[in-house]
C-alpha positions as a printed Julia matrix, in Angstrom:
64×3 Matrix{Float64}:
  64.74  102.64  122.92
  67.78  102.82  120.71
  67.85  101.25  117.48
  71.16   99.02  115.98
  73.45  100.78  113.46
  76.28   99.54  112.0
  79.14  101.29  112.03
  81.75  100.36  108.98
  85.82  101.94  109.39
  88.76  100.6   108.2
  91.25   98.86  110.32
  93.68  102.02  110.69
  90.19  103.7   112.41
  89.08  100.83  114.58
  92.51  100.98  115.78
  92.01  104.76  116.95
  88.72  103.73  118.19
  90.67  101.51  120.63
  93.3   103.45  121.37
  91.19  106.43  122.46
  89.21  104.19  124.51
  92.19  102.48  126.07
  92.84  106.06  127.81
  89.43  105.65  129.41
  88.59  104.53  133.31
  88.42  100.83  132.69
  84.86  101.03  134.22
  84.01  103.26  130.82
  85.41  101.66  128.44
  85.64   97.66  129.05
  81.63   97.44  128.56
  81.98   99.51  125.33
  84.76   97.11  124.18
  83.17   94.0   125.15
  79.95   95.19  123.5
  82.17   96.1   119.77
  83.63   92.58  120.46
  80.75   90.8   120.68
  78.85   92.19  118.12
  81.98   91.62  115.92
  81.61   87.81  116.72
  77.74   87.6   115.76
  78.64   88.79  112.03
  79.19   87.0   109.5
  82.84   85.18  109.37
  85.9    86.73  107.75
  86.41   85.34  104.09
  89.01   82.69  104.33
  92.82   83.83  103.21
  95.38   85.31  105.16
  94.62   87.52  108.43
  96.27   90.83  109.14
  98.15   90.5   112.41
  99.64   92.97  114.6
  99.13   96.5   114.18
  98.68   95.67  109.87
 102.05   97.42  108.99
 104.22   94.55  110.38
 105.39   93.36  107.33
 105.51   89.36  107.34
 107.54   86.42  106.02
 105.71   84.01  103.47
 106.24   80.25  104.81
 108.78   78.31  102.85
């Protein structure tokens, strides 16, 4: 009986999202994760371009 929402945060919050929920019983929190993860998969793909890797501060080397 629940309806979808969409939830929109920056990547700095959907990093605290994970982090909190990597404290939790993994009983608790893998469903949640898989269910972010595979809702993140069904939406539309990223725009093409470059890809912020690690935790987005890393700063990275442009190929030669």
């Amino acid at each position: 009986m629940s309806a979808d929402r969409i939830v929109r945060l920056d990547l700095d919050e959907w990093q605290r999202v994970l982090a909190v929920l990597s404290q939790a019983p993994w009983a608790t929190a893998n469903p949640l994760i898989m269910k972010i993860g595979e809702q993140l998969r069904m939406q539309e793909p990223a725009p093409e371009g470059p890809r912020p890797r690690g935790n987005g501060v890393d700063v990275e080397v442009a190929p030669s």
